[in-house]
GUMINU-424692 format. One line per field, with one value per residue (C-alpha): x, y, z; residue in three letters. Coordinates in pm, 1 decimal. Layout:
! GUMINU-424692
x: c(X ...)
y: c(Y ...)
z: c(Z ...)
aa: c(Ala ...)
END
This chain:
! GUMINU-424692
x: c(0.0 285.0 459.6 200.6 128.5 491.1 429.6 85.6 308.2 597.7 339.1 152.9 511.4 576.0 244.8 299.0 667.0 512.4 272.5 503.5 711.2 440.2 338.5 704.8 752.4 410.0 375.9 101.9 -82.6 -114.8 -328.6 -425.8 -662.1 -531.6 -262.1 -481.6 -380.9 -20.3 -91.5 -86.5 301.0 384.8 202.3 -7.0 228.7 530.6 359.6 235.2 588.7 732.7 468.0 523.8 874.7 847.9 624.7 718.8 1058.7 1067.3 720.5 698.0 492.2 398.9 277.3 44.7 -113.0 -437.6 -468.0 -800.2 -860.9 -1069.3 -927.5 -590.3 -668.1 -847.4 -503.2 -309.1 -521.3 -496.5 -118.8 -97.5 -269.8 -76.5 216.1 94.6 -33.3 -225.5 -428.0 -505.6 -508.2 -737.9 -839.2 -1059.2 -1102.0 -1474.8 -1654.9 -1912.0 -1681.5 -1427.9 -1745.6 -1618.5 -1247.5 -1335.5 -1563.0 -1250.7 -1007.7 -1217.3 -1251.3 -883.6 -831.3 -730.6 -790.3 -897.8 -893.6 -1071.2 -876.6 -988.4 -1304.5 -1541.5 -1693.1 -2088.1 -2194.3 -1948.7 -1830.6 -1417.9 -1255.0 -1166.6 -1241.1 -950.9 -1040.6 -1081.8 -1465.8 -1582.1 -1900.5 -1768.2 -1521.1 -1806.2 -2004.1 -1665.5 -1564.3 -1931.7 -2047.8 -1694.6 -1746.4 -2119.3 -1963.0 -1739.8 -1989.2 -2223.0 -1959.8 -1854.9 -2204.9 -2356.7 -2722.5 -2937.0 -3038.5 -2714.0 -2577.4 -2273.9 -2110.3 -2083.6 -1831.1 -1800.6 -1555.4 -1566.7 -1958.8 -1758.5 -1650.4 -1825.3 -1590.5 -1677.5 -2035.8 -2023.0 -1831.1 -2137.7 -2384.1 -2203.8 -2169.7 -2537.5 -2595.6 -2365.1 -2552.9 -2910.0 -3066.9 -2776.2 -2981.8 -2752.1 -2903.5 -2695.1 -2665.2 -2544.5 -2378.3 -2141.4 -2003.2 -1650.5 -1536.7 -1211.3 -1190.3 -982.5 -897.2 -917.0 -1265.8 -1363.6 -1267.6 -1447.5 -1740.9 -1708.6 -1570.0 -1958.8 -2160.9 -1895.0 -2064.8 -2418.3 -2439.9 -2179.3 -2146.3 -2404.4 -2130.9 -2050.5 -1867.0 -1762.3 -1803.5 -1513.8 -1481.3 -1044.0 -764.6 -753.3 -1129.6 -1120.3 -785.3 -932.9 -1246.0 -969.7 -834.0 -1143.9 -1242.8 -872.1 -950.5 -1242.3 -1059.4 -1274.2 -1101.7 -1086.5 -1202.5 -1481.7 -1415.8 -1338.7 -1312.0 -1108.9 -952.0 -624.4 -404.7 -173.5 138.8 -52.0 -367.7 -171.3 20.8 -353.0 -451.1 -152.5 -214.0 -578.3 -742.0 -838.8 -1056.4 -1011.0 -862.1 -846.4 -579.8 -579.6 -170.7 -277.6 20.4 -216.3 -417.6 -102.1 -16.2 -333.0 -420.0 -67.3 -107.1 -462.2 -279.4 -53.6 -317.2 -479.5 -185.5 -134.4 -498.5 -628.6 -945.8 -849.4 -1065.4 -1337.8 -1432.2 -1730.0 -1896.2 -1972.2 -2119.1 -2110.0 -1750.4 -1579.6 -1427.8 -1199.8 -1278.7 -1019.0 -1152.5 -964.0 -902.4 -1038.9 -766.3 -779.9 -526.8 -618.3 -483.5 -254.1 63.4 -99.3 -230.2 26.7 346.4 398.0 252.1 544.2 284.0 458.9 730.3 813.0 1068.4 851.7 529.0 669.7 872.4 911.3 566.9 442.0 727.4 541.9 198.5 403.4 539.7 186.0 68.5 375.4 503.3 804.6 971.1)
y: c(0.0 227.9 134.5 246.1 574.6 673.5 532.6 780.5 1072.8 992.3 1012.4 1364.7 1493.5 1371.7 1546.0 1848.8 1880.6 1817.4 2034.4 2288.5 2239.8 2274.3 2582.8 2719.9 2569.5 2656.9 2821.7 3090.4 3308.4 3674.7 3743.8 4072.8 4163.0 4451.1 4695.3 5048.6 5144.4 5104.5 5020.6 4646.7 4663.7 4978.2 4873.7 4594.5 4305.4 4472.0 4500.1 4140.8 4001.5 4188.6 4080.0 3698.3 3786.2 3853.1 3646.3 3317.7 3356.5 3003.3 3106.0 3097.4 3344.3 3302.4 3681.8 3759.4 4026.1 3901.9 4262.2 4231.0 3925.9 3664.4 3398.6 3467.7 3463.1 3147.2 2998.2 3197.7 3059.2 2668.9 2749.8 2817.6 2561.6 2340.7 2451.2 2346.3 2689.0 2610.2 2950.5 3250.6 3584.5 3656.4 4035.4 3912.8 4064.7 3926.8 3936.1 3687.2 3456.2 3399.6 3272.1 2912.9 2944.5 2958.4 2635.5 2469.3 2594.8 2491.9 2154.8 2055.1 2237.3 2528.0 2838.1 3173.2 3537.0 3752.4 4048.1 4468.6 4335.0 4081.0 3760.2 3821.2 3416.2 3223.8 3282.1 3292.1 3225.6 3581.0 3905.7 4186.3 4554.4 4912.6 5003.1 5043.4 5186.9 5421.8 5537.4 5608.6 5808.4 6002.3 6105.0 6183.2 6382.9 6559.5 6693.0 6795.0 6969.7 7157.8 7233.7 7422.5 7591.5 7745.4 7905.3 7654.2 7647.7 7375.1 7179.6 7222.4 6910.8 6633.0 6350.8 6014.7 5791.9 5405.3 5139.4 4862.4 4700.6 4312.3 4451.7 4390.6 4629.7 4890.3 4831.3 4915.3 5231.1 5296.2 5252.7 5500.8 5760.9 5708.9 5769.2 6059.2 6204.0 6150.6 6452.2 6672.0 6893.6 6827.8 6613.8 6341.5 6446.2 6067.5 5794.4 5581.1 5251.1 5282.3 4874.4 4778.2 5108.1 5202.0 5578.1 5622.0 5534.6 5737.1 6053.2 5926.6 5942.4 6236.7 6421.6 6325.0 6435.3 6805.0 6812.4 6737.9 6910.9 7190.2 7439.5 7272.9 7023.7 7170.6 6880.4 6509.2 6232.9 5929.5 5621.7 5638.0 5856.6 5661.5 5766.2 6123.8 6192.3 6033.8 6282.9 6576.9 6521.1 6532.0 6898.9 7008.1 6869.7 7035.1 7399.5 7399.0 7623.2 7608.6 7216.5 7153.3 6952.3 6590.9 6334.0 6048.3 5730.5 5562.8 5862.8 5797.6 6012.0 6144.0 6271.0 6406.0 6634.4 6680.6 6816.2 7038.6 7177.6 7212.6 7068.0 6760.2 6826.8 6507.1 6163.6 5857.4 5749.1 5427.4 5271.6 4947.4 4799.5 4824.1 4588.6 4378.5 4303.4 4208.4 3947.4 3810.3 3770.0 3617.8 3409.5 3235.8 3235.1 2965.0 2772.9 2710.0 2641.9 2905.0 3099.5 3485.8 3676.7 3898.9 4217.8 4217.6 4010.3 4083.3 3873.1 3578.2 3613.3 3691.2 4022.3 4305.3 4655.0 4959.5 5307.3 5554.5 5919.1 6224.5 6446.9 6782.0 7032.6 7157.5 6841.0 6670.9 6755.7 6614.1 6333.2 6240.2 6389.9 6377.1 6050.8 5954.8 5784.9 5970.4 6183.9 6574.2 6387.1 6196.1 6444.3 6774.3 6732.7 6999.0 7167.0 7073.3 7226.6 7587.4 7455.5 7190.4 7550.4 7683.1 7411.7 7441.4 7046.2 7195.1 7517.2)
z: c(0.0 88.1 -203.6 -423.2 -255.3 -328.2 -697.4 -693.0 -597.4 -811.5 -1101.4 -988.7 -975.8 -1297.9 -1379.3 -1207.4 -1382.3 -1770.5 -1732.1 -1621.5 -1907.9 -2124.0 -2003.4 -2052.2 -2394.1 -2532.6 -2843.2 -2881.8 -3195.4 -3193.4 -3525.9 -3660.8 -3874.1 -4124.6 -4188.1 -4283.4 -3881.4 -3805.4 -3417.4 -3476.3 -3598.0 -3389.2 -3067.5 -3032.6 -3147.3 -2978.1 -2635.0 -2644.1 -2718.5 -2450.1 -2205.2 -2318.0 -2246.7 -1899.8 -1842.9 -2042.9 -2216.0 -2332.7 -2510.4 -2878.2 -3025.7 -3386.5 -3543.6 -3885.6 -4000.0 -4255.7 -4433.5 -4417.5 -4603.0 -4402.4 -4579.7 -4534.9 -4157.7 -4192.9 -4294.3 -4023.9 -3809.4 -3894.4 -3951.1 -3581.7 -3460.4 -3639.8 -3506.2 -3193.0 -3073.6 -2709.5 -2711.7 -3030.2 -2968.3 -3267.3 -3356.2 -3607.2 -3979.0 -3996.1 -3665.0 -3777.6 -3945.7 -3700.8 -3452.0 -3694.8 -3576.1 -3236.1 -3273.7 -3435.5 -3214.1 -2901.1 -3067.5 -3030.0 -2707.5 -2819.5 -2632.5 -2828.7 -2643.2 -2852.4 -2883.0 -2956.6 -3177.7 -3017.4 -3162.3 -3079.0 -3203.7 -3035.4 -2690.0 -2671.9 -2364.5 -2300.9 -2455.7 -2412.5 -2544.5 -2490.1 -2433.4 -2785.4 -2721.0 -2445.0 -2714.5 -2963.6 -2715.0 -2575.2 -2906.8 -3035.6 -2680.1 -2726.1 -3065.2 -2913.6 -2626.5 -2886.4 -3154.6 -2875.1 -2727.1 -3060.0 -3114.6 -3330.7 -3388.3 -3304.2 -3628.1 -3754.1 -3919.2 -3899.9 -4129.7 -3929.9 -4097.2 -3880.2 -3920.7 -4135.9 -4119.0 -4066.7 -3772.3 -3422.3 -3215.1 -3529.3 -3479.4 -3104.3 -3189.4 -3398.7 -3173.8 -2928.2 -3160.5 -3235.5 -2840.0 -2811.3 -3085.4 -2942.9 -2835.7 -2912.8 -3119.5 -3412.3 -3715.9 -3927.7 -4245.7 -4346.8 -4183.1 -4362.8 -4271.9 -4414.1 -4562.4 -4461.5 -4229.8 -4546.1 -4550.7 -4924.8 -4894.5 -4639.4 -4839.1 -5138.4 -4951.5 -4768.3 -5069.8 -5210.5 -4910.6 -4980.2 -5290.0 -5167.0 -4857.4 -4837.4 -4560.9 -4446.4 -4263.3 -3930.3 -3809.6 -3861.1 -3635.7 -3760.2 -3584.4 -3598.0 -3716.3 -4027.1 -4105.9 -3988.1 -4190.0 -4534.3 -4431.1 -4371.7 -4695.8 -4882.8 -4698.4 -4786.5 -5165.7 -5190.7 -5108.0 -4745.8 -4486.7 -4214.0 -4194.3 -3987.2 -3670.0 -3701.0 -3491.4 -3436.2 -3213.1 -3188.6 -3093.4 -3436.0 -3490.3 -3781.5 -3593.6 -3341.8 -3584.7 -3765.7 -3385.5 -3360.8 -3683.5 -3601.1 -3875.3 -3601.2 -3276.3 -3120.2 -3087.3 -2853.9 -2639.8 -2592.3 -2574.1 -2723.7 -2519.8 -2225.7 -2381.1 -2549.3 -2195.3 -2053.8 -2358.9 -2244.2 -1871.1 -2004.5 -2204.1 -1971.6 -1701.0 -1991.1 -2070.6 -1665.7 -1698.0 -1468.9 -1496.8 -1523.7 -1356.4 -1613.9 -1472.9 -1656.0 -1982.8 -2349.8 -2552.5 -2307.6 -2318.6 -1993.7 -2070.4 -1935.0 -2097.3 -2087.7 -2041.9 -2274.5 -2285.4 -2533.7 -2646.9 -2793.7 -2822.8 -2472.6 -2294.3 -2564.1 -2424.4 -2074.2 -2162.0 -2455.6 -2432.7 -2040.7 -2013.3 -2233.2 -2549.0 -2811.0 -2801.5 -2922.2 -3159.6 -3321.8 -3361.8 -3369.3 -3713.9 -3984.2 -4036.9 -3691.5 -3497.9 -3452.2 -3331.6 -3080.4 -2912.7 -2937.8 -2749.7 -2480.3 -2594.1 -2678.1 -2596.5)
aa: c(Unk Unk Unk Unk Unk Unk Unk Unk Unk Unk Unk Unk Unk Unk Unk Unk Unk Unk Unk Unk Unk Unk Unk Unk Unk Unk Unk Unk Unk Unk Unk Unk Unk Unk Unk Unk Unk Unk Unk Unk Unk Unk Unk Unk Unk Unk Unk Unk Unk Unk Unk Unk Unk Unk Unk Unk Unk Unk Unk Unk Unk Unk Unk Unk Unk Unk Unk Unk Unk Unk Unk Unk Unk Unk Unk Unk Unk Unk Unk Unk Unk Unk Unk Unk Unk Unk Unk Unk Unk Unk Unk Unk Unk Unk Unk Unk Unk Unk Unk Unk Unk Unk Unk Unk Unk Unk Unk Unk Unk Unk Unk Unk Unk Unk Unk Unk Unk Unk Unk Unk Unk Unk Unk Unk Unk Unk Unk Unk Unk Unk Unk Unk Unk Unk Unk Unk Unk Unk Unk Unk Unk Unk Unk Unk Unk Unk Unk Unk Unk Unk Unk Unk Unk Unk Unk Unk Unk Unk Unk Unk Unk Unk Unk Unk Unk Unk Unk Unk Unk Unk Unk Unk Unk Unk Unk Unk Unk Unk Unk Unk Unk Unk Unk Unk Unk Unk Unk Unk Unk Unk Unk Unk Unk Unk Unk Unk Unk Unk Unk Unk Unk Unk Unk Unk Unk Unk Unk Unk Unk Unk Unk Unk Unk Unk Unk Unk Unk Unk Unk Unk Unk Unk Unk Unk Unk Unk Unk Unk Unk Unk Unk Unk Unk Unk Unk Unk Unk Unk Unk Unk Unk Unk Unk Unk Unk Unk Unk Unk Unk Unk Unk Unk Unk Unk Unk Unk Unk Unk Unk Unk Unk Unk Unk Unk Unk Unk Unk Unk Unk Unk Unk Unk Unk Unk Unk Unk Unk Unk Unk Unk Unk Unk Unk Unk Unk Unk Unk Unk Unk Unk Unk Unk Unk Unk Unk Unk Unk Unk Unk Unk Unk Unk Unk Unk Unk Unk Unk Unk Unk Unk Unk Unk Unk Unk Unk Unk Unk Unk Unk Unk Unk Unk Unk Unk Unk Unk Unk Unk Unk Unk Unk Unk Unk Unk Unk Unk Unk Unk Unk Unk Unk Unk Unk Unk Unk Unk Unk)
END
């Protein structure tokens, strides 16, 4: 009897140990969905490797970028797994589609965190993002705030350009904006749902509504800084000046120089390695095969939500430049360099 107890605990050791190793050893996906925002190369993939790092250097993590073609992640996806990934960080390019790579992931044992854009049919193991909808509403109620305070009339009316319609986290945006917007007293002259969340294609459209609707556009509501600078271009096309408010979200070096230069009103900061890190820590939480704790839950999916910051010109040197997100080296380059003193970034 003795004998076999030791046997017992020789074996749970033995257990213990391999499952250790497998932990340290295991390989994990980070997948992306497109390269129209440079945040996934720039941010989000560098801030999940260095969390991996420090938290499991023997880690392997395998990186792609789909460029917006489902497809392609479809392959990145089985690729992974077939490398023997044990959990997918997926940011997915279709919303509704990837609900079938979770089922298939979760079928081998494969864990999937869905990461910035959720997956409303099929419940991942985690969900990791900003607040989507908060960030519609901020960005919407800000340009409201701004508008009235300016001495426009009520009645007065506004562009609304969303993200890509395949996009759940796009469609949350969306449905902020449309709350911000309630009962503002401003109308929506048109809403378009930008595909891809390509910037060319935002300033097609918007250079149409220019031609339809005129002065008549007292501001633009744009679901990112990719949006609200194809809508910028399209007002700067069209010989508009000065540009009408726009809005925007991601806190790119190229908004933030469209801000100093004042042909942006706002942005969102939201250091997507703040995320990065937390998809991480969820990620070896899974591979030890440990529940992470959700602070709340979207979509049935156990979830932990970010809240992000407006900036304007009034706080970007607070909330930006001393927070150490960007620096004056990188922003305040050759035209920029006057407005970056304006602003007291630099002296």
């Amino acid at each position: 009897m003795k004998y076999r107890s030791v046997l017992m605990s020789i074996a749970a050791a033995a257990t213990f140990v391999g499952s250790a190793h497998g932990q340290e050893a295991a390989t994990v996906a980070f997948l992306m969905p497109d390269q129209a925002s440079t945040r996934y190369e720039n941010h989000d993939y560098p801030g999940f490797k260095a969390e991996m790092k420090k938290l499991c250097p023997t880690c392997t993590v395998i990186y792609q970028n789909a460029n917006a073609d489902m497809a392609l992640q479809q392959q990145q996806f089985n690729s992974a797994i077939a490398q023997g990934a044990k959990v997918v960080v997926l940011d997915p390019v279709d919303s509704a589609a990837a609900a079938a790579l979770v089922e298939i992931a979760q079928s081998q044992d494969v864990k999937v965190i869905a990461y910035d854009r959720p997956i409303p049919a099929k419940s991942a193991d985690f969900y990791v993002s900003f607040d989507n909808e908060g960030i519609g509403h901020a960005i919407a109620k800000s340009l409201v705030d701004h508008l009235k305070a300016a001495g426009v009339p009520e009645g007065a009316g506004v562009l609304q350009i969303n993200g890509s319609p395949t996009d759940a986290a796009a469609g949350l945006i969306r449905d902020g904006i449309h709350r911000g917007l309630k009962d503002s007293g401003f109308k929506t002259l048109a809403e378009f749902d930008t595909p891809e969340w390509a910037p060319p294609k935002a300033q097609e459209w918007t250079a149409g509504q220019i031609t339809r609707f005129g002065a008549d556009i007292k501001g633009v509501v744009a679901a990112n800084d990719g949006t609200g600078g194809g809508a910028i271009a399209a007002f700067k096309a069209a010989g508009v000046a000065p540009v009408p408010p726009v809005t925007g979200n991601d806190a790119t070096i190229a908004a933030l120089q469209l801000i100093i230069s004042g042909d942006q009103y706002n942005t969102i900061s939201k250091p997507s390695e703040i995320v990065a890190a937390a998809a991480a820590k969820v990620t070896v939480q899974l591979l030890k095969g440990e529940t992470p704790g959700a602070k709340t839950t979207l979509y049935n999916t156990p979830s932990e939500l970010f809240v992000p910051s407006v900036v304007t010109a009034k706080n970007i040197k607070a909330e930006i430049f001393d927070k150490k997100i960007q620096t004056a080296e990188e922003v305040c380059t050759g035209e920029y360099a006057q407005g970056c003193k304006k602003l007291g970034i630099t002296k």
